[in-house]
N, CA, C and O of each residue as an XYZ file, in Angstrom:
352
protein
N     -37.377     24.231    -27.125
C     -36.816     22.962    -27.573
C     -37.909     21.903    -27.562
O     -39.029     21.849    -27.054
N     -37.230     21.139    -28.253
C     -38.585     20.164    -28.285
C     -38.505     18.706    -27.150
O     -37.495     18.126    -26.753
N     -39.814     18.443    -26.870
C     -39.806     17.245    -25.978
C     -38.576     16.211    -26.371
O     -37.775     15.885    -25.494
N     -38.458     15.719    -27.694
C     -37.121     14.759    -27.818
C     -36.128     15.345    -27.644
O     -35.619     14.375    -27.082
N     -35.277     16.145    -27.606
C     -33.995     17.138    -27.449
C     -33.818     16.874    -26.197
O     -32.876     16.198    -25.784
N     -34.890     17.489    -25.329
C     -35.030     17.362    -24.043
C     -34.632     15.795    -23.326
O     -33.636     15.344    -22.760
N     -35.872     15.307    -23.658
C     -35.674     13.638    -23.154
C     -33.792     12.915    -23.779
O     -33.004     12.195    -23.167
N     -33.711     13.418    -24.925
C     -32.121     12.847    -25.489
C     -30.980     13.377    -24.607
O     -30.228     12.508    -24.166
N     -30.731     14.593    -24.288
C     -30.216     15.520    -23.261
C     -30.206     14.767    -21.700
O     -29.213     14.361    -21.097
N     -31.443     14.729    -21.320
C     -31.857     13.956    -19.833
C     -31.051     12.849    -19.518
O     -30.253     12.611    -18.611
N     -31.641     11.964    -20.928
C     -30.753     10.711    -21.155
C     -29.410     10.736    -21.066
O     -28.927      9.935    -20.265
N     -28.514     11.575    -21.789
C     -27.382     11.127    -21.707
C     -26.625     11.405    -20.391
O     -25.782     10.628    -19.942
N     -27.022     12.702    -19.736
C     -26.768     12.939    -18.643
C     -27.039     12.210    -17.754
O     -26.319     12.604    -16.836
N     -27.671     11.302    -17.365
C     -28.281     10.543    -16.346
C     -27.386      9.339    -16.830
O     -26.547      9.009    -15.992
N     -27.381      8.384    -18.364
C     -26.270      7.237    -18.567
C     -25.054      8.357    -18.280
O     -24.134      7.540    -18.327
N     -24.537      9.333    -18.079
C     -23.146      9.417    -18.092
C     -22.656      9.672    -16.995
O     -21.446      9.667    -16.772
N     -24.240     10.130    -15.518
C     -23.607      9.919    -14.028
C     -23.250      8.831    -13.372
O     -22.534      8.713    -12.378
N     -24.138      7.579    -14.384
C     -24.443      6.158    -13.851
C     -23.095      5.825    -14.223
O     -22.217      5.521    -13.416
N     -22.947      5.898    -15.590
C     -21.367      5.422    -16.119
C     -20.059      5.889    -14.841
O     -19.254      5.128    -14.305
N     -20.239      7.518    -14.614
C     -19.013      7.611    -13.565
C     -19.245      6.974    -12.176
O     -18.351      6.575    -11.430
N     -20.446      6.939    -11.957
C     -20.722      6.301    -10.714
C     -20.206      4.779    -10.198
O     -19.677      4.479     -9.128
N     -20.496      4.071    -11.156
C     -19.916      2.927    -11.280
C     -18.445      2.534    -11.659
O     -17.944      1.444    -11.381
N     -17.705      3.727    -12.441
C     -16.175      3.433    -12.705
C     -15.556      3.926    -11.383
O     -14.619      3.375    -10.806
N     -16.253      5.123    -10.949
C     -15.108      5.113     -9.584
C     -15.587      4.169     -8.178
O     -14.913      4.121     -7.149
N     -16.879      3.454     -8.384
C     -16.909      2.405     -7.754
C     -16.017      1.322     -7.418
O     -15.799      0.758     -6.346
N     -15.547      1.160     -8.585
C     -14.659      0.270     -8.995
C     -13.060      0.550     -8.979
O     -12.128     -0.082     -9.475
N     -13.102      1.633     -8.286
C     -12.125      2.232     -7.849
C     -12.007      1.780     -6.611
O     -11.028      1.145     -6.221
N     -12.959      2.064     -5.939
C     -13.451      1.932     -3.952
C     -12.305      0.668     -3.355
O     -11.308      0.733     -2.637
N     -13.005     -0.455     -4.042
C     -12.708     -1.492     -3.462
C     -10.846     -1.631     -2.929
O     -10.487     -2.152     -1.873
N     -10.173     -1.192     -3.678
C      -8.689     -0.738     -3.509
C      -8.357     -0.129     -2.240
O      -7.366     -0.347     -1.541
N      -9.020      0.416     -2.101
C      -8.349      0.830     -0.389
C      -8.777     -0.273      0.837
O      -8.161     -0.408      1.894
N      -9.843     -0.934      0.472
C     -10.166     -1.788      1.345
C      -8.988     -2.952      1.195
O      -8.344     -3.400      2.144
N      -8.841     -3.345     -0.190
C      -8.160     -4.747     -0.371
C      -6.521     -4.422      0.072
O      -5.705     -5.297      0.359
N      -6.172     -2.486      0.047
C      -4.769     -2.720      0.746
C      -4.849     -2.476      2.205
O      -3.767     -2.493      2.791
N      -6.106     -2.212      3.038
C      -6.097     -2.800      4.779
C      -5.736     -4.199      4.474
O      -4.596     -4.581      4.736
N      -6.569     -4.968      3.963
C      -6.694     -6.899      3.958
C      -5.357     -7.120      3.355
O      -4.731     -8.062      3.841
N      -4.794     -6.468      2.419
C      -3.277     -7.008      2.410
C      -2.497     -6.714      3.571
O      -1.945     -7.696      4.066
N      -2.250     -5.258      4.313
C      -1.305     -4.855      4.865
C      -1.907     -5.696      6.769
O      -1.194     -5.848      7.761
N      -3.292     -6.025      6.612
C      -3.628     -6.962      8.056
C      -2.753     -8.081      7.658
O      -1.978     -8.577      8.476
N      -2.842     -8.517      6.403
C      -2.269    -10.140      5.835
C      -1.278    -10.223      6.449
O      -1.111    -11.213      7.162
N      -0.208     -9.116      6.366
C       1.075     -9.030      6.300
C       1.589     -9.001      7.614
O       2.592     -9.630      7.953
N       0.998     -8.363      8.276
C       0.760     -8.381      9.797
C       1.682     -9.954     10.382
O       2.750    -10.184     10.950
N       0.518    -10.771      9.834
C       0.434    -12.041     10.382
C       1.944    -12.991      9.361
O       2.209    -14.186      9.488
N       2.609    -12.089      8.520
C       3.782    -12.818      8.019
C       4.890    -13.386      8.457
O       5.758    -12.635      8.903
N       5.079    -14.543      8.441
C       6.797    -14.812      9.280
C       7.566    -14.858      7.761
O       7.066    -14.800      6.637
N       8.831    -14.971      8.140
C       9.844    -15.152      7.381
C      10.134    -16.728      7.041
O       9.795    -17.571      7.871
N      10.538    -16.981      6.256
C      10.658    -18.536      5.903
C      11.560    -19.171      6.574
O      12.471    -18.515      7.078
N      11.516    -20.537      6.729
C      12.709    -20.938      7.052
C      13.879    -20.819      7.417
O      14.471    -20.699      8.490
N      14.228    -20.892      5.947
C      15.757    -20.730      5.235
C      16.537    -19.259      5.668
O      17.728    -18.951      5.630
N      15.056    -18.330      6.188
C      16.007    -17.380      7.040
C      16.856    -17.263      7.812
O      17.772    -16.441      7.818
N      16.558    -18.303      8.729
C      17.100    -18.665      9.971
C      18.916    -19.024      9.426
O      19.909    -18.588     10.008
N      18.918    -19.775      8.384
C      20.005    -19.814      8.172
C      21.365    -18.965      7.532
O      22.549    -19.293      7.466
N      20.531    -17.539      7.029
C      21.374    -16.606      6.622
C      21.932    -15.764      7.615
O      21.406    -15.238      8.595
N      23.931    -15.706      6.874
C      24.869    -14.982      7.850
C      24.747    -13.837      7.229
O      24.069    -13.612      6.226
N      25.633    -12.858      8.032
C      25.677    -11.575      7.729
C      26.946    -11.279      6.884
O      27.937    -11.305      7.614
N      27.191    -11.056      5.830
C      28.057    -11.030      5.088
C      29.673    -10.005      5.631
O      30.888    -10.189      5.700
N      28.781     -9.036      5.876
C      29.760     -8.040      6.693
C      30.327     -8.161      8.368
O      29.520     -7.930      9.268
N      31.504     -8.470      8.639
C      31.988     -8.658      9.945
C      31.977     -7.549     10.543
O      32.564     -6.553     10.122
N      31.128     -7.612     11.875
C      30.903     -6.924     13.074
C      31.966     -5.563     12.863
O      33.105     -5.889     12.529
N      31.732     -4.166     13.011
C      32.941     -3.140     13.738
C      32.422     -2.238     13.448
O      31.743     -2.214     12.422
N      32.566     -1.103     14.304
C      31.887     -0.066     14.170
C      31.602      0.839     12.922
O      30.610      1.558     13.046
N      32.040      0.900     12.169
C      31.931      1.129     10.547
C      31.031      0.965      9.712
O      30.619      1.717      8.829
N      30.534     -0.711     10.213
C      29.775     -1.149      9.092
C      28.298     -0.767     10.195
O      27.246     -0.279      9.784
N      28.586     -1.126     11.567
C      27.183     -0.785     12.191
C      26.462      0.690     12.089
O      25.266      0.984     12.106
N      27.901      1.686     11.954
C      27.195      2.077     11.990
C      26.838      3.028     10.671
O      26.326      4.148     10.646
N      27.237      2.283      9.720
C      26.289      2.325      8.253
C      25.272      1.694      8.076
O      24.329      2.151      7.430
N      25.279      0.320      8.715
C      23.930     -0.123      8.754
C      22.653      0.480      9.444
O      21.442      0.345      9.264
N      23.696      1.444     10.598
C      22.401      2.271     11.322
C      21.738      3.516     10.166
O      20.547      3.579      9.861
N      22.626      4.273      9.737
C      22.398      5.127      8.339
C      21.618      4.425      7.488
O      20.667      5.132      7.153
N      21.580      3.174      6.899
C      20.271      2.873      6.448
C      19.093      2.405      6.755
O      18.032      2.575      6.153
N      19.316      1.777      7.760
C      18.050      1.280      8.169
C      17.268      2.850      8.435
O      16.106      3.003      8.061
N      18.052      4.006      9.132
C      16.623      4.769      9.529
C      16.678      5.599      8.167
O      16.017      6.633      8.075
N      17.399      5.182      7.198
C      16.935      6.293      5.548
C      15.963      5.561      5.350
O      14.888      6.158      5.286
N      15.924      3.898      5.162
C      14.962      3.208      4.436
C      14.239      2.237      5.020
O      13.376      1.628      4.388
N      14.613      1.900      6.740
C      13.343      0.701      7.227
C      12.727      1.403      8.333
O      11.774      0.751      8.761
N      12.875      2.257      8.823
C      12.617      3.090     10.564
C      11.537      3.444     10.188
O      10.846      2.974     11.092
N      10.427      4.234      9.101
C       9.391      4.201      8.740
C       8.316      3.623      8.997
O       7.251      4.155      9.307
N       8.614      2.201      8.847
C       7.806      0.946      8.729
C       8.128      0.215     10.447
O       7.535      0.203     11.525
N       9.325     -0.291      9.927
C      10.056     -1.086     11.213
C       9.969     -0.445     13.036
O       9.925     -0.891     14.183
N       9.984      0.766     12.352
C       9.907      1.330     13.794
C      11.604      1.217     14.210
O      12.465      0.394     13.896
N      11.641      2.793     15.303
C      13.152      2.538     15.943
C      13.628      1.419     16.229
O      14.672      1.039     15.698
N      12.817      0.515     17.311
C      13.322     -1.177     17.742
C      12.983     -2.128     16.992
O      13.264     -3.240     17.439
N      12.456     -2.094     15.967
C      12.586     -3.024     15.006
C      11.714     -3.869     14.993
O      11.906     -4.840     14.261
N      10.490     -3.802     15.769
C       9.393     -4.226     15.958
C       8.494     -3.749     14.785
O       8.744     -4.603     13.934
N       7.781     -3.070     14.347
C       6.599     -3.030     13.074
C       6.079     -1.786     14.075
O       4.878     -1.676     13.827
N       6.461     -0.776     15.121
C       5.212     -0.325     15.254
C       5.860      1.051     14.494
O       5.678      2.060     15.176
N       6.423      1.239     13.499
C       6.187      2.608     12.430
C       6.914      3.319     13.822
O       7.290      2.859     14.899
N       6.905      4.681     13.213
C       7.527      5.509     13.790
C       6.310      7.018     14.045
O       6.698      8.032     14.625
């Protein structure tokens, strides 16, 4: 083959590691920015206006303990058994 084939070949291979090198670079940064969100979140209170919401459903064993059925289908994960944030 000839010296240009060669050098054209070299070339593209070398722009096309640089090219992936740099797109999944640009990938990287994403796992860092969801620690710095999920630290953010850490530090979140609830607003206000929380304080002032009732519970729509009156107290009795029925509804508690449907509310217990969801919370550990869909918050016990995160929330943790006592309801603190430390996950499960």
């Amino acid at each position: 083959m000839s010296r240009k084939i060669i050098f054209s070949l070299i070339s593209i291979v070398l722009i096309s590691g640089v090219f992936v090198f740099f797109l999944n670079r640009k990938r990287m940064p994403a796992t860092v920015n969801i620690k710095k969100n999920a630290d953010s979140m850490m530090k979140w209170k609830a607003p206000a206006t929380a304080d002032n919401l009732k519970n729509p459903f009156p107290p009795s064993p029925s509804v508690l303990r449907e509310g217990e059925n969801l919370y550990n289908a869909y918050c016990v994960s995160c929330h943790g058994k006592t309801g603190f944030g430390d996950g499960s």
